[in-house]
Each structure stands twice: as C-alpha cells, then as structure tokens.
C-alpha positions in Angstrom: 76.3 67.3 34.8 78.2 70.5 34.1 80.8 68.0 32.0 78.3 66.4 30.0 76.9 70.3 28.9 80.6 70.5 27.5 79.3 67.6 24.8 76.9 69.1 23.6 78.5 71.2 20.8 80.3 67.5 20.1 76.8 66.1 20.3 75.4 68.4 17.6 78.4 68.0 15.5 77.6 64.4 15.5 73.8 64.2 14.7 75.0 66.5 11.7 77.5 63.9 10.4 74.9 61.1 11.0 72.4 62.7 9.2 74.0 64.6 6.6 76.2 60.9 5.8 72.4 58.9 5.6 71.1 61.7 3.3 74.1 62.0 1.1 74.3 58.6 0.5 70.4 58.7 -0.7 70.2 61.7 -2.7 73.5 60.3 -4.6 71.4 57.2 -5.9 68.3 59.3 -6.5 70.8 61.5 -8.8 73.5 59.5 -10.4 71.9 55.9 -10.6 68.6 56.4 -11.9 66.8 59.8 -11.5 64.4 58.3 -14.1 62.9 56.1 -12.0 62.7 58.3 -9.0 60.5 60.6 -10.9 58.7 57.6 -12.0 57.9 56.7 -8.3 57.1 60.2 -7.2 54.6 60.7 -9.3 53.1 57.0 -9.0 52.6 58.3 -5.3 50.4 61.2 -6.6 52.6 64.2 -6.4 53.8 66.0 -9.1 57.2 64.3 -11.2 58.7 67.7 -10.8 59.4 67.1 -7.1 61.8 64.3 -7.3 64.1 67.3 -8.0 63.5 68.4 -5.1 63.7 65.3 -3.4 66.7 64.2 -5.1 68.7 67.8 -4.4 67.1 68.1 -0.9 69.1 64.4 0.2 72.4 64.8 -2.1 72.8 68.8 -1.9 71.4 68.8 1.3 73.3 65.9 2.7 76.6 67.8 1.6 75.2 71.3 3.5 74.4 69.4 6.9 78.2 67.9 7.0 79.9 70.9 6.2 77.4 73.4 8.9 76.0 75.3 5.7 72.5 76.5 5.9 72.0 73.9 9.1 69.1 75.1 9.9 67.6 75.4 6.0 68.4 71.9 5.3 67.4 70.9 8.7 63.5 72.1 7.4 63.5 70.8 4.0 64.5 67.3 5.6 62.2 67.4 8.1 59.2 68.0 5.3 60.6 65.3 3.5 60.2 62.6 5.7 57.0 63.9 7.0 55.7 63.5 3.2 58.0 59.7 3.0 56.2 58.7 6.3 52.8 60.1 4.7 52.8 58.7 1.6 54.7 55.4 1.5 56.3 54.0 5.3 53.0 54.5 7.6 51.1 52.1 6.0 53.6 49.3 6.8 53.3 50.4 10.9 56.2 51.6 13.0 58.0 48.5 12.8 56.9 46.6 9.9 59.0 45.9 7.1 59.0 49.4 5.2 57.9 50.8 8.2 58.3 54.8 9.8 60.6 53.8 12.5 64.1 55.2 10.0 62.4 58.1 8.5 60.7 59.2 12.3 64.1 59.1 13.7 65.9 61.0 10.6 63.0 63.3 11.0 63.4 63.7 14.8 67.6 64.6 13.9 66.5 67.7 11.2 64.2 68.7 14.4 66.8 68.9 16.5 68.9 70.6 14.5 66.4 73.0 13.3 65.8 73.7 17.2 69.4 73.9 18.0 71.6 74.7 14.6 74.4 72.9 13.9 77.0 73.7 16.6 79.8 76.3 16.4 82.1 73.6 14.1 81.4 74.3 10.8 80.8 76.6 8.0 77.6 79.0 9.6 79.5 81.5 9.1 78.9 82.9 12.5 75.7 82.8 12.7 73.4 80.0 14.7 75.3 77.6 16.8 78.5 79.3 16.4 77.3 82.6 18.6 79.4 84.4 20.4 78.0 84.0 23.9 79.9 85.2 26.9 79.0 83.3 30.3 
C-alpha cells in the first residue's frame, strides 16, 4: 500500500488536468462563441445576466488556473458552487442519469471537492503553498 501513497501526488496532478481540460474547454465556448447567448440562458434560469461573467471566467480562467496549480484551491470553490447552482437549476430535473441529467456535473463537482480538501499537489505553480509543503517524514 506504501507504493500506491507514492501516487497520490501523481493522482492529484491528474484530477487537476481532467478537470481544469473539461472546464477550459467550456468556459472557451461561453466566451469566444457566443457570450450573448449565455447571458441569455442565465438569466432565462432566473439569476441575474451579470453572472454569466462569472460563469463564463470561473470555467475558461478558472480552467487555465486548475492546469497550471494557481489558486488550486480558489478555483477548486468557485467550481464546486457552480455545479452545485448547474445541478440546482437545470440537470436535476432530468434525474441522475437521464438525458441532461447530474451524473457529469456531480462528478466534476466531486473533483473541485477533492481538490479543495487536498490542493493541487506539489507540481505546479502554488507557489509553495498547499500541496507543495515542505513536510519532513
């Protein structure tokens, strides 16, 4: 088991890739290819058209933060609050499995947990701080 321990900065390396690669790839849509009609669909869910700014620079930005190890743990929050509100206010509706459902947005939720519990690992830009402590065993 001791070997498998040694994984676990890999590990958390990995779940920032996945995660930070998933949000990238949605915040660049939300802000290149129609930020228009993202604000049009925030607010036709009831929240204020302002926060599809936030939305849109949480994913992109944020995507681009969780790859590199900046702010791991920052990024890791805002996520998780935006799939909690995605889940809220459009997937659970569809079920857990459904077409549209919560199972995607649960999981990338339960990733920006994780990280938010753990920090990023030591590889990456923390700038010493969070994963990347200097521990002596």
């Amino acid at each position: 088991m001791d070997s498998l321990n040694r994984l676990q900065p890999f590990a958390l390396l990995v779940l920032r890739l996945v995660l930070g690669a998933i949000m990238i790839a949605h915040g660049y849509q939300k802000v290149f290819h129609g930020f228009h009609h993202h604000m049009e669909f925030v607010h036709s869910l009831g929240l204020p058209a302002w926060l599809a700014y936030c939305s849109a620079g949480t994913e992109f930005f944020g995507g681009i933060g969780i790859v590199l190890g900046v702010l791991t743990r920052f990024f890791s929050l805002a996520f998780l609050i935006e799939m909690s509100v995605a889940i809220w206010k459009i997937h659970f509706r569809n079920g857990l499995t459904g077409n549209g459902g919560y199972e995607f947005p649960m999981a990338l939720a339960a990733i920006a947990l994780t990280l938010l519990c753990f920090d990023g690992g030591p590889w990456g830009f923390n700038f010493g701080k969070g994963g990347a402590r200097a521990t002596k065993n």
